[in-house]
Residue, then its C-alpha position, 0 to 999 in steps of 0.5 A: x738105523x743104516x744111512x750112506x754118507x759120504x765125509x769128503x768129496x770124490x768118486x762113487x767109493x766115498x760113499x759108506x754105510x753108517x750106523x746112526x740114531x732114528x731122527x725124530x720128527x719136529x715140529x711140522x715134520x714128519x719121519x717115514x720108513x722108507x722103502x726106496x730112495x730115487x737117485x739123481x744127478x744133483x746126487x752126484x754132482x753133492x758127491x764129488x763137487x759139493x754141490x748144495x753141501x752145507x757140511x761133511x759128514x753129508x747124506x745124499x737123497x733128495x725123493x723117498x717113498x715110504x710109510x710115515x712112522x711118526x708125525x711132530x708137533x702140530x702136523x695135521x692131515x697125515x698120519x703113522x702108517x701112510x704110503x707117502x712120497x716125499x721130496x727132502x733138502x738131502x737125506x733120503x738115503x737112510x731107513x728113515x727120513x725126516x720130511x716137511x710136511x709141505x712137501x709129503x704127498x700121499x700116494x694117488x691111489x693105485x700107485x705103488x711105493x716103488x713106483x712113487x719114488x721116482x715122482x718127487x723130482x723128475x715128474x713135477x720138474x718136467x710139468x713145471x718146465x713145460x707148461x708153468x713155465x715153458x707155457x707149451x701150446x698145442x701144435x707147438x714144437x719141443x726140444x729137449x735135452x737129455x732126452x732119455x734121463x728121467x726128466x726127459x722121459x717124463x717130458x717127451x710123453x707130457x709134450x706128446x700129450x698136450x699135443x705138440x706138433x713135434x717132439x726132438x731130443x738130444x741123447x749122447x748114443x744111440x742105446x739113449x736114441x732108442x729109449x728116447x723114440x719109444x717116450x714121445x720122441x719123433x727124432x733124437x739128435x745128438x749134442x754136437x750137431x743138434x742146432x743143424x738137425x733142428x734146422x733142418x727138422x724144422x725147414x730152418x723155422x727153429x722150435x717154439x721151446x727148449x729144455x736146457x739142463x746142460x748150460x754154457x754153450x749148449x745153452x747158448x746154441x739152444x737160444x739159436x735153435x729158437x723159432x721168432x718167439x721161441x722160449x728156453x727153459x734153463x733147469x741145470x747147469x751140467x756143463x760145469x761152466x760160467x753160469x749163463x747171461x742173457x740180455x737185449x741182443x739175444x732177445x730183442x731181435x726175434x722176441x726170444x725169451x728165456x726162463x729157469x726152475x728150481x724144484x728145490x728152490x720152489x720147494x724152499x720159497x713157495x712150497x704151497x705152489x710146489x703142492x698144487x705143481x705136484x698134485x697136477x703133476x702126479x695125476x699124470x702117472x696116475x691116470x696112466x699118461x706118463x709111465x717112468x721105467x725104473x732102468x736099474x734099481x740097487x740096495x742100499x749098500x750099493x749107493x755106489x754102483x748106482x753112482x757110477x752107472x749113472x755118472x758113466x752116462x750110460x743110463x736111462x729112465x730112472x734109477x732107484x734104491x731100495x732101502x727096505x728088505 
């Protein structure tokens, strides 16, 4: 079968097409056909910093939507030939893909296989950080950062529709500022200037909760954008810098508070939990109140181009590969 694997760590370029064997399933396992391959940033990150790579030779992909071509020993509940979406540990960018069975979802009727490969990360993500985590009351107000990425598409229409009083995102252009106004934004602001805007947006309340995937100091200034008993929910670490520390003098005097999510650490140590987040998560799309556009979408050979659309920043919504021809 074809996979991509990349055997030392840089640019987009070290991504080569392979011939290897069909895996087989083992036991609580399953193996799909896949049809497509979603295409995120921790990818990226795998590539040129290492990041979550145990070993080279390493195969990216963590979310593949497919059929199951063969189930292992002891696996029960799903079959050969079902349309399933799957979040994997890496892999996904290959024709088959070998798959826990904790996390395969069968697909929500209705939903089509190009359309569930955007699911696995980035929908139950943004449900978990806005309401099991992040505990978002109706009336409440939303910052989000990165607002027109795929996690912050998803987050501004969930926020919408659970009733937020107002919904900001910060975007780095203004191309982003638009694809972020037409998913639930009422006004985007940029990274420089963002606790001002906020302040300002707000009458100098501040916002009830923050979305943080940057760190370091946008982390630090998000905390300083919070209203009295703001929360901040940390789920990525894309400044490259010093991971964040907070303690009593950031928290006590305003009854701030600060949280963090892992899907993929979630999926490791409570997969049974990751489920039911899923399950709740997917409905969204199912019954038509989250749509993800799918902004670019690539053949497998051409993992990476989409590595450097999405690296050059300039991306929104989701980016796919297609894996079956």
């Amino acid at each position: 079968m074809r996979a991509i694997e990349f055997q030392e760590y840089g640019a987009p370029e070290v991504l080569k097409m392979v011939q290897t064997d069909l895996p087989e399933p083992g036991p609580g396992q399953v193996s799909i056909d896949a049809a497509y391959a979603g295409v995120n940033f921790a990818d990226l990150k795998a590539r040129a910093e290492g990041y979550r790579v145990r070993s080279l030779p390493f195969r990216p992909g963590l979310e593949v939507s497919g059929r199951i071509r063969a189930v292992g020993p002891g696996v029960e509940g799903l079959r050969p030939g079902q349309e399933v979406a799957a979040l994997v540990d890496s892999g996904a960018y290959a024709e088959v893909v070998v798959a826990e069975t904790a996390t395969v979802f069968p697909l929500p009727q209705g939903l089509d296989l190009r359309t569930a490969a955007t699911l696995p990360t980035v929908v139950p993500t943004a449900h978990a950080l806005l309401h099991e985590v992040g505990r978002l009351r109706a009336g409440e107000s939303v910052l989000v950062h990165g607002a027109a990425g795929g996690i912050g598409t998803v987050a501004g229409q969930l926020a919408r529709a659970a009733g937020a009083g107002a919904v900001y995102g910060v975007v780095s252009s203004t191309a982003k500022a638009a694809h972020a106004l037409k998913h639930g934004y009422d006004e985007v602001f940029t990274p420089d200037t963002f606790p001002d805007d906020v302040r300002r947006a707000t009458d100098g309340r501040g916002v009830d909760l923050v979305l943080d995937p940057v760190g370091g100091d946008t982390l630090r200034r998000g905390l300083d954008s919070l209203a009295v008993f703001g929360r901040l929910v940390s789920f990525g670490n894309a400044s490259g810098e010093e991971p964040w520390q907070v303690g009593q003098p950031e928290l006590y005097a305003q009854g701030r508070s600060v949280g963090g999510f892992s899907i993929l650490t979630l999926a490791r140590t409570a997969p049974e939990a990751l489920r039911t987040l899923a399950e709740r998560a997917f409905r969204t799309v199912a019954d038509g109140t989250v749509s993800l556009p799918v902004t670019a979408e690539f053949p497998l050979a051409e993992a990476a181009e989409a590595h450097r659309l999405m690296g050059g920043r300039g991306s929104t919504g989701k980016l796919l590969l297609r894996v079956a021809d």
